[in-house]
N, C-alpha and C positions, 0 to 999 in steps of 0.2 A: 312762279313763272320762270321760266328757262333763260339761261342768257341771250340765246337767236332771240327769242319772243321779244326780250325786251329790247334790244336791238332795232328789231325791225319797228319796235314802237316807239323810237326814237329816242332811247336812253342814250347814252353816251360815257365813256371810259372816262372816269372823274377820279383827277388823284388831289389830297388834300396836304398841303406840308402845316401840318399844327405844333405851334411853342405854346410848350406849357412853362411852368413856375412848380419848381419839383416839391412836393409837399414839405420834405423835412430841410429844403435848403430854399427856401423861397425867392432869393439875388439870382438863383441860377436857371438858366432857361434849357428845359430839354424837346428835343423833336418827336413825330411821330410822324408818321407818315401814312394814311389811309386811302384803300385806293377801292372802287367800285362802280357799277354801272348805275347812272344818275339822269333827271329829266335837265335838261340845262335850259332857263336860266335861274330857275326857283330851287333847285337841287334839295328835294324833299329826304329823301335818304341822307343826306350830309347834313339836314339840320340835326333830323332823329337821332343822329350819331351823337352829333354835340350836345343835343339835348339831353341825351343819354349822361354823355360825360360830365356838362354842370351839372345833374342832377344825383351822379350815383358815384363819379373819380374827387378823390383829395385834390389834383392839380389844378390851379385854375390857369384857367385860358390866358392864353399873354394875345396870340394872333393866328389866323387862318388865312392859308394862302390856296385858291383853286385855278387846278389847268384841267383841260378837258377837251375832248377830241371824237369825232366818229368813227368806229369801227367797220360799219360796212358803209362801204361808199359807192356813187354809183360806177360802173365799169368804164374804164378808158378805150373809146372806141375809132379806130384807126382804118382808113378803107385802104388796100394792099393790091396792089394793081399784076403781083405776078400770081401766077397759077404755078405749083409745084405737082405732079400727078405720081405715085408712087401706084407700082405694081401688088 
């Protein structure tokens, strides 16, 4: 499916900030940052991601943080009372 496509199906631009527990230093927490178009508020893509990650990455999970936002929005519509008339 195309980005428009999912768009107009109401995905939405989903960035994930994830701390992990680095595998060979476990005290120390490192970032990731994953970003992609997601259904909000279930964010199926964000789980499979993570599910991915406890199931196939050494790092475990320390916390997941999600923001999210629409990309196409409806248009700002303004009524304009002068006439310009170009030749």
């Amino acid at each position: 499916m195309s980005s428009l496509t999912k768009q107009l199906k109401n995905y939405r631009l989903t960035t994930a900030h994830i701390f992990y527990h680095m595998p060979d230093h476990p005290k120390f927490l490192q970032e990731y940052v994953w970003q992609d178009l997601d259904l909000a508020p279930k964010f199926p893509v964000l789980k499979n991601f993570l599910d991915f990650w406890q199931s196939h990455l050494d790092g475990k999970l320390h916390s997941v943080t999600v923001g999210h936002c629409r990309l196409i929005t409806p248009a700002e519509f303004r009524a304009v009372q002068h006439q310009l008339v170009l030749h």
